[in-house]
C-alpha positions as CSV (number, residue, x, y, z in Angstrom):
1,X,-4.4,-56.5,3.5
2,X,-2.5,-54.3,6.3
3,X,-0.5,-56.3,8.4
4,X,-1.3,-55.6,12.3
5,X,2.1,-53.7,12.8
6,X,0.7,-51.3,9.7
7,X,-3.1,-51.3,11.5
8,X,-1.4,-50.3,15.0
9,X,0.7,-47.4,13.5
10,X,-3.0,-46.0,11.5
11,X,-4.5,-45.7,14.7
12,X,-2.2,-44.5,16.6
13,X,-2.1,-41.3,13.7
14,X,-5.9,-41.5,14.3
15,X,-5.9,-41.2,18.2
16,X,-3.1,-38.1,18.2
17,X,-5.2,-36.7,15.6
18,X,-8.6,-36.6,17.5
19,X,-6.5,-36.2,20.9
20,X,-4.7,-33.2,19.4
21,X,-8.3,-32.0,17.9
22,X,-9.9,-32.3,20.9
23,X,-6.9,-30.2,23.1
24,X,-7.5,-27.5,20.4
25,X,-11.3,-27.4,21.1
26,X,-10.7,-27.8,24.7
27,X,-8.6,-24.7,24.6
28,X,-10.8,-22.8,22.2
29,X,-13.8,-23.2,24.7
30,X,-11.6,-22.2,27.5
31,X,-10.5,-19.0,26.3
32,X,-14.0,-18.1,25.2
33,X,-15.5,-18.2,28.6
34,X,-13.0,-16.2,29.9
35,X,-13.8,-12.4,30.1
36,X,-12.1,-10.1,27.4
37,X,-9.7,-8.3,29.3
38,X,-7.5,-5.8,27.1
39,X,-6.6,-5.0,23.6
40,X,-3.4,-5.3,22.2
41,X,-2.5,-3.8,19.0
42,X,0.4,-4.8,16.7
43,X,0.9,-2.7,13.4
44,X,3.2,-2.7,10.9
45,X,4.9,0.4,10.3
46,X,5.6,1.4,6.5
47,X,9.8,3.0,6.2
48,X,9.0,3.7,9.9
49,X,6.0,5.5,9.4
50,X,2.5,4.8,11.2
51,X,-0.3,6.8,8.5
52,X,-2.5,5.1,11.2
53,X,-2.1,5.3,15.0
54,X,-2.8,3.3,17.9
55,X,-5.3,5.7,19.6
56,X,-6.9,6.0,16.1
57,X,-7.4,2.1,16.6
58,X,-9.2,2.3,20.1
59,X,-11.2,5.1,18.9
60,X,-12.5,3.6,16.1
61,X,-13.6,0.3,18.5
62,X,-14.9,2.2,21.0
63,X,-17.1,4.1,18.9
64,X,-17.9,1.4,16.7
65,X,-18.5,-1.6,19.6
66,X,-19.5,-0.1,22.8
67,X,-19.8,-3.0,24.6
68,X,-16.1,-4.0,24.3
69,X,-15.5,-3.7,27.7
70,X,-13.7,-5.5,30.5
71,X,-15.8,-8.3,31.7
72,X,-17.6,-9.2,28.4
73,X,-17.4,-12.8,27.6
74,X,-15.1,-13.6,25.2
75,X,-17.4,-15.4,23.4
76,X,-19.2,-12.2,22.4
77,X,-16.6,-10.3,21.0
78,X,-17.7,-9.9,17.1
79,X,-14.0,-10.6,16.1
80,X,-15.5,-10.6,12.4
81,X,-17.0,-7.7,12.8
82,X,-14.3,-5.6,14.4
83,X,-12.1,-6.9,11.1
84,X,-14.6,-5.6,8.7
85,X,-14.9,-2.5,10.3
86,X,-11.1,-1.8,10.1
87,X,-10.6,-2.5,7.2
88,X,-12.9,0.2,6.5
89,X,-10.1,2.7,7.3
90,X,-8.2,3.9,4.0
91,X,-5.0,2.8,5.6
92,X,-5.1,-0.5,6.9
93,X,-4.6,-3.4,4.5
94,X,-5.0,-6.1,6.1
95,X,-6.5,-7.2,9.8
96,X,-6.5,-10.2,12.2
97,X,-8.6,-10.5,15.5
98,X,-8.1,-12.9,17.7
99,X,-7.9,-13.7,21.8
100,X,-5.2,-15.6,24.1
101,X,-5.9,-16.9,26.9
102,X,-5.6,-14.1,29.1
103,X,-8.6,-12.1,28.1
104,X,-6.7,-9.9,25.7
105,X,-8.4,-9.1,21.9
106,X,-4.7,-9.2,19.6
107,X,-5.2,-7.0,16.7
108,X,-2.3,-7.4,13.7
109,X,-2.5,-4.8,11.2
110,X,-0.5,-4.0,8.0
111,X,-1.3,-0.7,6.4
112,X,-1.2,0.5,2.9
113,X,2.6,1.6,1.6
114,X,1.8,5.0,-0.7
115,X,4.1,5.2,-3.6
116,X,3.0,8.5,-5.1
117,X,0.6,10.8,-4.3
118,X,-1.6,13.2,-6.5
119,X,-2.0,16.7,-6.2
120,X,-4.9,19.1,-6.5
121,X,-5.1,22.8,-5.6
122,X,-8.3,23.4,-4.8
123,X,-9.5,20.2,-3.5
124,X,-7.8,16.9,-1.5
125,X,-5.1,15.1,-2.5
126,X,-4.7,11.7,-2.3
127,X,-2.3,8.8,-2.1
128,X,-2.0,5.8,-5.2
129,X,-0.8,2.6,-3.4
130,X,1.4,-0.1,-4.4
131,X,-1.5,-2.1,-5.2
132,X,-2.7,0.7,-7.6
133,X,-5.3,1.9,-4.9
134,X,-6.8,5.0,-4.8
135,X,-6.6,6.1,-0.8
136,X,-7.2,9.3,0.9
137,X,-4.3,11.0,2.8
138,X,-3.3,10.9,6.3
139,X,-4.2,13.9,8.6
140,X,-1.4,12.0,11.3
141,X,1.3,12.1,8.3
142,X,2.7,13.1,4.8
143,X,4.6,10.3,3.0
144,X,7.6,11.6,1.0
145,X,6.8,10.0,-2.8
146,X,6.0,10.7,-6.3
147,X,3.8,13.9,-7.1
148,X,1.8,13.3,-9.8
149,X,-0.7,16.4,-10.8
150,X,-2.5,17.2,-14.2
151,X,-5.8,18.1,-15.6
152,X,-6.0,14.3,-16.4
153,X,-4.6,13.0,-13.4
154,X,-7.1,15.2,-11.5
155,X,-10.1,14.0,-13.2
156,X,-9.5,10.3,-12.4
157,X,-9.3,11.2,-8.9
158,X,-12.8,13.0,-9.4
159,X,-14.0,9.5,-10.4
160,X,-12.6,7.6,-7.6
161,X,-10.6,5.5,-9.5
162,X,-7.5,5.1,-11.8
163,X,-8.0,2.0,-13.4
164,X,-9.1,4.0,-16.2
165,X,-5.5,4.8,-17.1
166,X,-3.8,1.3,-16.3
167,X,-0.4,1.7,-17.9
168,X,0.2,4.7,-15.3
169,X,0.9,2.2,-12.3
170,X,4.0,0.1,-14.0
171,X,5.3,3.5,-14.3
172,X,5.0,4.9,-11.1
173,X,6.4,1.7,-9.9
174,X,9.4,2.3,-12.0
175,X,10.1,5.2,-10.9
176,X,9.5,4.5,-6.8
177,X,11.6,1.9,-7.0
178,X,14.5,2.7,-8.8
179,X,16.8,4.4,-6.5
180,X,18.3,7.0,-8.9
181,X,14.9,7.9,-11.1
182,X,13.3,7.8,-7.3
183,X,16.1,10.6,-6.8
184,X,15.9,12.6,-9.9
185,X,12.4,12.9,-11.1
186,X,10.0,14.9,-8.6
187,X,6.6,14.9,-10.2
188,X,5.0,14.0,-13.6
189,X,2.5,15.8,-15.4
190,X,-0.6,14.1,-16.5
191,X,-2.1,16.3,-18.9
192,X,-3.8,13.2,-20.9
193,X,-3.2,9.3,-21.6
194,X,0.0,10.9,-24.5
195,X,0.5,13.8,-22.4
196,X,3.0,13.1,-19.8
197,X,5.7,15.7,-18.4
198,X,8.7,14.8,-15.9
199,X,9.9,17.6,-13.9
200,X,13.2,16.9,-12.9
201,X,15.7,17.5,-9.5
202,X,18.4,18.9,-11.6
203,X,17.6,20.8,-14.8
204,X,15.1,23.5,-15.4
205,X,14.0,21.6,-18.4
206,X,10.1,20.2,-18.4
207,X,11.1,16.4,-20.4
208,X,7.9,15.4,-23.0
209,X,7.5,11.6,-22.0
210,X,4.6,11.0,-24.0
211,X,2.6,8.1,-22.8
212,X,3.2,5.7,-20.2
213,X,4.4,2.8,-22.8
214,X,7.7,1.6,-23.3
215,X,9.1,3.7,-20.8
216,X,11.9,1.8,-19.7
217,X,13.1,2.3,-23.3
218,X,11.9,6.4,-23.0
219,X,14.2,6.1,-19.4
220,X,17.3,4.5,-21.2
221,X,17.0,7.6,-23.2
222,X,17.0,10.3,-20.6
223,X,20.1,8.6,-19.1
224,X,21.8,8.8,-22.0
225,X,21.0,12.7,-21.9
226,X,22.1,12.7,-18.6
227,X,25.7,10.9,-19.4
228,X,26.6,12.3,-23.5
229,X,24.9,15.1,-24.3
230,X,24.0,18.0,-21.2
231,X,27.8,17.3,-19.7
232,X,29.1,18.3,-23.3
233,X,26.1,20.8,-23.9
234,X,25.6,22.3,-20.4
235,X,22.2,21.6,-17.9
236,X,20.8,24.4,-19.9
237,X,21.3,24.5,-23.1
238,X,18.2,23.0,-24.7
239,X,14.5,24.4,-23.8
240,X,12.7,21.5,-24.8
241,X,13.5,17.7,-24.6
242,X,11.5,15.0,-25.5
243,X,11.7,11.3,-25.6
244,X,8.0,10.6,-26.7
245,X,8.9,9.2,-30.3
246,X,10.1,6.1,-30.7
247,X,13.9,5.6,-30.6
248,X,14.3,9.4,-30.5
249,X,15.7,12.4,-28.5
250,X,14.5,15.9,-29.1
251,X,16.8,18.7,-28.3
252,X,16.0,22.2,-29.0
């Protein structure tokens, strides 16, 4: 059995707990019978750059929720609602609504970080995220990353989706992330799954990649190139280099 010193210190835990809940409702009623007020908007920026803007934000809401104007009761603000409806916008990743005690709707957004984007001639282009999302591009701004373009590239974008080629993503994250590949290689060619082409910064040369497999392996290759053989050989001296086959470089 608990000793009375042990009961005592249980109910004390008890009565903070319920005191504490019942502060937190108290509060949480108060600030919904206040009248909303004013939106704030916080959003994260991605390398500095805002793909979506504040007024974008407010025109969105107003056109969405009309009545989201001073005076209405904070109790009827759809804060669910104006989440969902955000988070509609190709941009923004994630959204919180919520109120203070002021009147004032606080809105917290993160947005989408692209890390390459595709290229088409004759239609849109559009942006793959970190997540391996499939966004469309910003008419506010262009986001300096990976060009990817290609027959087969294009077609996946036709179907709305690149999960269909789900090796390309570790790749593309490779390659965003590492701060000299980031540097040196400006777009790849996707002609098909075992058809991929990296145009390079410095060198005329096209390099045949192959798939999207092994390419760390395919990389360590090319750096080798880059270090032994085109300082001896000259930039370009070699029309075709490939690294598709295993363990191999191609010189010709």
């Amino acid at each position: 059995m608990m000793n009375k010193a042990k009961v005592k210190k249980v109910l004390g835990i008890v009565l903070l707990c319920l005191i504490a809940g019942g502060y937190i409702g108290f509060v949480e009623k108060q600030n919904l019978s206040k009248a909303f007020s004013a939106i704030e908007i916080d959003l994260e920026a991605v390398s500095g750059v805002y793909f979506v803007e504040e007024k974008e934000i407010l025109t969105i809401l107003s056109a969405s929720f009309p009545e989201l104007k001073k005076g209405l009761p904070m109790r009827e603000l759809p804060l669910k609602n104006i989440e969902k409806r955000l988070l509609g916008h190709p941009f923004i990743r994630t959204v919180e609504a919520s109120v203070d005690q002021q009147g004032i709707l606080k809105l917290s957004l993160t947005q989408h970080e692209p890390m390459a984007r595709i290229a088409r001639p004759e239609t849109a282009d559009g942006y793959i995220t970190k997540e391996g999302l499939l966004i469309a591009t910003s008419p506010s701004y262009t986001s300096r990353v990976l060009i990817i373009q290609g027959v087969y590239i294009g077609s996946l974008m036709d179907q709305g989706r690149i999960d269909a080629m789900p090796e390309l993503i570790p790749l593309i994250r490779f390659i965003s992330q590492d701060k000299f590949w980031s540097a040196q290689v400006t777009e790849l060619e996707i002609n098909g799954r075992n058809d991929i082409r990296i145009h390079q910064q410095v060198g005329k040369q096209v390099i045949e990649f192959g798939d999207a497999r092994d390419f760390e392996s395919k990389f360590d290759r090319i750096a080798v190139l880059y270090k032994e053989i085109l300082p001896r050989k000259g930039w370009d001296a070699y029309q075709r280099i490939s690294v598709k086959y295993k363990n191999q470089i191609v010189c010709e």
